[in-house]
N, C-alpha and C positions, 0 to 999 in steps of 0.2 A: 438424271438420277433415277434410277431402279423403285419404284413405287408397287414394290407384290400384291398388296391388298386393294391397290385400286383398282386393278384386273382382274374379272371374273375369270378366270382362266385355271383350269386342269387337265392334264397335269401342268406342274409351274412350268414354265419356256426358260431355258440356261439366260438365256438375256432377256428385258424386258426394259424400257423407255417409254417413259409417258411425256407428252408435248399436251402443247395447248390446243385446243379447237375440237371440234366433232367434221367427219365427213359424209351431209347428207346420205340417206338412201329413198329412195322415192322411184315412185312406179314408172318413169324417164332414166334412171339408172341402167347401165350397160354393163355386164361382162364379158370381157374378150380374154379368149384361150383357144387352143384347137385341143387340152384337154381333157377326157370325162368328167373331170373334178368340173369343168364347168358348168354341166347340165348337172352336175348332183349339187353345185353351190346354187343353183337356179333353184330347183326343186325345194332345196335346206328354206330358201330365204321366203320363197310362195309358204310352206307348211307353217314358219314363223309368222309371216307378216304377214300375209296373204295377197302380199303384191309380186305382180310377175314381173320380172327381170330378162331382156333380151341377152341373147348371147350371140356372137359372134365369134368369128376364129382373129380375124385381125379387126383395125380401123380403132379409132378412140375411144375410151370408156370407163368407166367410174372406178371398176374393179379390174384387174388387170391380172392373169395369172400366167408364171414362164416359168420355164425350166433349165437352167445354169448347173450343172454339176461341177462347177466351184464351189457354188455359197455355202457348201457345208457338209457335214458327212453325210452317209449313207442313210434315207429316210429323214433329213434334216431338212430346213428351208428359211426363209426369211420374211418377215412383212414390213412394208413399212406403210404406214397412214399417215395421210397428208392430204393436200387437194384431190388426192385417188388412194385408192389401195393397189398397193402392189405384192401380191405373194411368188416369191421363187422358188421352187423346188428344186433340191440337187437330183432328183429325180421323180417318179410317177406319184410314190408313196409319201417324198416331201414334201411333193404337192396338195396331193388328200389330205394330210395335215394341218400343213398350212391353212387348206380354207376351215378345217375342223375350228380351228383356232378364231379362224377369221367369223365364223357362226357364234363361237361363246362373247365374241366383241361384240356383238349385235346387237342396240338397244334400244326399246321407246322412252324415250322422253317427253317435255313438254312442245318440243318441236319437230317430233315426230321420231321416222327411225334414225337412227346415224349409229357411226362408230368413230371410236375415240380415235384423236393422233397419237401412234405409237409406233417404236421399232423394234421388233422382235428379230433375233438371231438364238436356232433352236435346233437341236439332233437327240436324240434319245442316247441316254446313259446303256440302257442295254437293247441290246440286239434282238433279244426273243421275249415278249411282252405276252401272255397268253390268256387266257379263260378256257375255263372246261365246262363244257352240259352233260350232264347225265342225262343220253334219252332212254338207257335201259330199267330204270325203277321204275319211271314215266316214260311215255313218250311223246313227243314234241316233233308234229308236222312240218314240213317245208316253211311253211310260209312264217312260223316260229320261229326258227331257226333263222333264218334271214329276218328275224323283229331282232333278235339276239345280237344277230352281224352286225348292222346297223349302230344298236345303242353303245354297244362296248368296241369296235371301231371307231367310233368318233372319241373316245378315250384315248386312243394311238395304241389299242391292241391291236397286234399284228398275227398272233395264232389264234385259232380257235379247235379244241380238242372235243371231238366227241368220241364219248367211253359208247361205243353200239352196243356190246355187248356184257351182260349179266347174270347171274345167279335166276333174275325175273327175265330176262327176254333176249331176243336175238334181234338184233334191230337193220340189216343191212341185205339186201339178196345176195347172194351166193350163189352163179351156173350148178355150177359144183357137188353142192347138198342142198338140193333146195328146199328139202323140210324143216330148215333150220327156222325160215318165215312161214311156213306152212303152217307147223308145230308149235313153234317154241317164241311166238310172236303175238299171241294173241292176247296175253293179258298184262298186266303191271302189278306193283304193289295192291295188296289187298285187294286184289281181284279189278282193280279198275281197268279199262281199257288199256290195250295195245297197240301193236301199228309196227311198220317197219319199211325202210326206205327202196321205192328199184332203184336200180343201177341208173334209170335216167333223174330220179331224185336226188341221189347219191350226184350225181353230176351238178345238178342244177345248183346243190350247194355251193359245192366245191366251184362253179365256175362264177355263182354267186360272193362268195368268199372274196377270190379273186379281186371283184371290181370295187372293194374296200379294204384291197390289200392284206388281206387275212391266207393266212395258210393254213389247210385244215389238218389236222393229225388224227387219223384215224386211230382211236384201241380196241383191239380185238383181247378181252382178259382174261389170261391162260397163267398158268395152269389151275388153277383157281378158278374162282366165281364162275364155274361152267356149267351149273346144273341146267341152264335152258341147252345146252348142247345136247345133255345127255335126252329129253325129254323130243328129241329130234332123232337122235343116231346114243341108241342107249351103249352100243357098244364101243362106245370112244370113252367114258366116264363112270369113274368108279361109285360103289354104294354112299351115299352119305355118311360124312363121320358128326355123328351128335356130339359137340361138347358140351361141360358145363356152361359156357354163358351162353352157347346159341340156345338152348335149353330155357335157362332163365331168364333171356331176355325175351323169344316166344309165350312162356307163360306172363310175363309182365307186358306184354303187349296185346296177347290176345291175339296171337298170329300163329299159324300151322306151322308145323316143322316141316321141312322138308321130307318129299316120299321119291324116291328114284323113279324115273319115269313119268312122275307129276308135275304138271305146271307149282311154281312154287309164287306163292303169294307173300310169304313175308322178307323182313329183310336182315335177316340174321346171316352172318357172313363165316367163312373158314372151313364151309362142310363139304366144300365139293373139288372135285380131282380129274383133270383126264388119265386118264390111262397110259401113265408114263412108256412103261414096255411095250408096249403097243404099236404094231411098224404102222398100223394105219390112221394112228394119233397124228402124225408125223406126216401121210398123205395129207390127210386134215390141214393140219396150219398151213402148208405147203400150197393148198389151193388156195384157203381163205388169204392168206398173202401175196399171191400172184394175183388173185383178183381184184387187190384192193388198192394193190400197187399199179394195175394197167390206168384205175380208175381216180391217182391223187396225184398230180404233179410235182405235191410238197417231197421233200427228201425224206419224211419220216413216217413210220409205220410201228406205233404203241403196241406192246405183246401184255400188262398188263403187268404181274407178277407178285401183287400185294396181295396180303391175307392169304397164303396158301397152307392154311394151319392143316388141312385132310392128303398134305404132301409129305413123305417124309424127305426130310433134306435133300440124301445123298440120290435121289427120285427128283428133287426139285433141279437138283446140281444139274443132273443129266440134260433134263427137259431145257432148264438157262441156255445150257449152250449149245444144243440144236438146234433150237427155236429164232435165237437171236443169228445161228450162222445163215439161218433159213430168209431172215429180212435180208440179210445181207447180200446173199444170194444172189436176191432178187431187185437188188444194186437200191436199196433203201437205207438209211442209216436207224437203225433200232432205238426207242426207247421201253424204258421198264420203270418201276414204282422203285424205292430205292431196295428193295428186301432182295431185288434180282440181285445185287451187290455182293449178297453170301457168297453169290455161284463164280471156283473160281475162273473159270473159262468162259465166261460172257465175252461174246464177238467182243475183240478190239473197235473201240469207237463207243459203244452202246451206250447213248446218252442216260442217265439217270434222272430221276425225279424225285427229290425229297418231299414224304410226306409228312416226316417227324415234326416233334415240337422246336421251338427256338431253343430249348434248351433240351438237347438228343437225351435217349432213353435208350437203353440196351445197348444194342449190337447196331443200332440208326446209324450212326456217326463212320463207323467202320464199312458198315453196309456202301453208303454212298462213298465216301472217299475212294473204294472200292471200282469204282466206275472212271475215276481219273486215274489211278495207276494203271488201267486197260488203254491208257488213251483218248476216253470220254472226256463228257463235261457234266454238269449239273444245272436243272432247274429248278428251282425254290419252291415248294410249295408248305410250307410249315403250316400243318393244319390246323395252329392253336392264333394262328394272326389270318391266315389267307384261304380257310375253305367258309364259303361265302353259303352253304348250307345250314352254319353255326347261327344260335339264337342273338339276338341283339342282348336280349336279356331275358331274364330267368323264366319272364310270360310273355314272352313273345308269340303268338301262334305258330309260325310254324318254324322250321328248323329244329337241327338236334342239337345236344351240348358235352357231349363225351368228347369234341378235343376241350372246347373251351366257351364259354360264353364271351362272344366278341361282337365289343360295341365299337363304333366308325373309329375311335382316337388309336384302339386296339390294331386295330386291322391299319393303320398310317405309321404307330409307331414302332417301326421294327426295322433292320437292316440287314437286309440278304446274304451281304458278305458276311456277318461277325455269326453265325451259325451254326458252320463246320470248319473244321482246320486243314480247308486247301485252300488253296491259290484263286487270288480274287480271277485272275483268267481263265479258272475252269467253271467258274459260273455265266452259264449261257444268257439269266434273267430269271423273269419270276412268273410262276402261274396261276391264276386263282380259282379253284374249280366250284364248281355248282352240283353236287350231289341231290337226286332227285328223290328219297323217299318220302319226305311231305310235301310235295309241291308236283300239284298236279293241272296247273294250270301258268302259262306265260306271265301272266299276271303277278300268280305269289313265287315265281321265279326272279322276277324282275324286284318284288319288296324286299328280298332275300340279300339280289345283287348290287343295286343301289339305297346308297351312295356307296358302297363299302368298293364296290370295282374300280369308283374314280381314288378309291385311298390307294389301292393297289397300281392304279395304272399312276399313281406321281411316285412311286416309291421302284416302280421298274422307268418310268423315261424318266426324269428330273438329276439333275444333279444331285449328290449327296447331300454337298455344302452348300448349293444353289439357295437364291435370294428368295425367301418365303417359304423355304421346307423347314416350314415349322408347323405345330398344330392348330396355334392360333390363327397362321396366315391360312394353311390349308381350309379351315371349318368356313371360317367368313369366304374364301372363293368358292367353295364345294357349293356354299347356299345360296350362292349367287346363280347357281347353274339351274335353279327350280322352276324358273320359266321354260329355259328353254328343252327342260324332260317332258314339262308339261305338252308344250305343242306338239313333241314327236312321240308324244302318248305313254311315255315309259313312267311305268307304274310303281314310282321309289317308295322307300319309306321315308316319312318324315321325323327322321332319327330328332329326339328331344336337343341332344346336344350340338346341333347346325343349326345357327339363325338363318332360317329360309327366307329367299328373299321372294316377292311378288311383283318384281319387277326386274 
């Protein structure tokens, strides 16, 4: 019998069996695999327990981890507890899973550690499971970024998006232009520090990424949000266009406008432009694209395309589908925010990203649909359930609430499909981004994202109609998960509405 509530476990597992008994774990325990997941399950279980665990490639042992691509789809695996644990992976990433899984079973008791007898048979509902950081409002060093991989990896995200660059900074080197970090890299929001990644950082992630199964999707965001380009190379970027809210919301903040040429501190968005006509606009992305593409093995390369209010259209129209032929070019498959969707000549394929609300607004719904009648797909990011920047509630410190005030039931209850009116096979999955303008440290990045990443990561793997996607079951698993954040030091909030468990 299916028991969802008596496994701490997120996201829910499509199958899940609970049996009688616990199986010891003790500083005599053995793991055998020949692999990586075995020295990260070693590692996982020292940082919990603080007992160290032998590993081995073959011979007998407590916990047991292989690889069968039978037992299940793609990224899928199996466990079963009994007198040993056995995890099988239908491949490298079922298996990281797997033991993901195999860490949320992991418990003290009065007889010390053990885990329960159970059999799990488990694959992800979708394919592309994501989180976005914003390091260009803020910026968030190597070793950040891999605290990042880590925490929302063991969720079963498998992309990780970083927005480099902004309106505040240029986060990435570039052979190319290299004043783009020289110049336009030194500060953040409201004057706080900056930073920006070399090309062996930029590596280190991406190879970092990697050995947690993460794909990294680079955005470079054009034609829009460019003012740190122009304050690098002023002749790529037009004058700032002041409207009325960037206007009102600078004086209600207490933030400088925008000055061409200047580092820009606040974070009023829609005023900036490259220079559409411009043949050497076009050299531009053209290098920044070939560099960024030698340097990411993932298939994708983010051109950005939201908020471009200081474009006129038939100027945006242009720039879509150069830009997008230009990733293509250079044998990458494109994404864009969903507003690239006006343009009607976006490279065939150009995956789309919804940023709208669950219930579209304007020209949203048309915009992205827009992206599947090119041959695209779409990924979800409805920012009134899923941008993880949003306040919990109305005094929350930090976060903003212009999509919506969203607390953890908010951000669980929603369904990716029922959205927009295409075809549930043109949605690739879901992404939850982290927008950085109040959050200027790991720390209230991590209060921001947890729990609400684990609502997102059961609502992109779990089954739809799967046994405990419900809210009740999810709260009471979610807060069962509070030890084990604690040991790997991630900094949640303790949302009122999850009974957090201390054990």
């Amino acid at each position: 019998m299916v028991l969802p509530l008596e496994l701490p476990l997120v996201p829910a597992p499509a199958s899940a069996t609970v049996g009688d008994g616990r199986l010891a774990i003790t500083s005599t325990s053995r793991i055998q695999g020949s692999s990586p997941a075995a020295a990260q399950l070693a590692a996982a279980v020292e940082r919990r327990t603080g007992l160290r665990l032998e590993t081995a490639a073959e011979g007998p042992a407590d916990i047991e981890l292989r690889l069968d691509s039978g037992v299940a789809a793609a990224e899928g695996y199996t466990l079963r507890i009994d007198d040993r644990a056995v995890v099988t992976g239908t491949d490298e990433a079922g298996l990281f899973y797997g033991v993901q899984t195999l860490l949320q079973l992991l418990r003290e008791d009065a007889g010390g550690w053990a885990l329960p007898h159970v059999e799990i048979a488990d694959a992800p509902r979708f394919a592309r499971r994501g989180v976005m950081l914003d390091v260009a409002r803020h910026f968030f060093g190597v070793d950040d970024v891999k605290r990042f991989i880590d925490s929302t990896s063991a969720l079963k995200y498998n992309h990780l998006h970083l927005h480099l660059s902004d309106d505040q900074g240029w986060r990435v080197h570039i052979d190319a232009w290299p004043l783009l970090t020289e110049r336009a890299a030194t500060t953040s929001v409201d004057g706080h520090p900056g930073g920006f990644y070399t090309k062996d950082d930029y590596r280190e992630i991406v190879a970092y990424a990697a050995t947690r199964h993460m794909i990294v999707i680079p955005e470079i965001d054009l034609p829009g949000h460019t003012h740190a380009i122009g304050v690098a190379y002023p002749e790529l970027v037009e004058e700032p266009v002041l409207n009325d809210a960037l206007v009102a919301d600078s004086e209600r903040l207490g933030q400088p406008l925008p000055v061409a040429g200047e580092t820009y501190l606040g974070w009023g968005v829609g005023h900036s432009s490259v220079r559409i006509h411009e043949e050497r606009t076009y050299d531009f992305v053209r290098d920044v694209v070939r560099e960024l593409a030698e340097m990411t093995p993932g298939p994708y390369i983010h051109i950005g395309g939201d908020e471009s209010l200081g474009t006129p259209q038939a100027d945006f129209d242009l720039f879509a589908e150069r830009a997008t032929a230009i990733v293509v070019a250079e044998g990458k498959t494109p994404v864009a925010w969903h507003e690239m969707g006006s343009a009607a000549n976006i490279a065939e394929g150009t995956v789309g990203q919804y940023w709208g609300k669950t219930t579209p607004e304007g020209t949203h719904a048309a915009e992205a649909a827009h992206f599947v009648e090119r041959g695209g797909a779409l990924i979800m990011s409805a920012a009134n359930v899923t941008y993880l920047d949003m306040k919990y509630t109305e005094d929350f410190p930090l976060g903003l609430t212009w999509a919506a005030i969203i607390d953890v039931r908010s951000a669980y209850e929603w369904e990716p499909t029922a959205v927009l009116d295409v075809p549930e096979s043109a949605i690739l999955g879901v992404e939850a981004p982290l927008w950085s303008e109040t959050t200027r440290t790991l720390d209230e990045v991590e209060q921001l994202v947890f729990p609400r990443a684990a609502a997102q990561a059961e609502v992109a793997w779990s089954p739809r109609e799967g046994a405990g996607r419900s809210w009740e079951s999810f709260r009471a698993r979610v807060g069962r998960l509070a030890p084990l954040w604690k040991a790997e030091g991630v900094d949640f909030h303790p949302a009122a509405d999850i009974p957090w468990s201390e054990r």
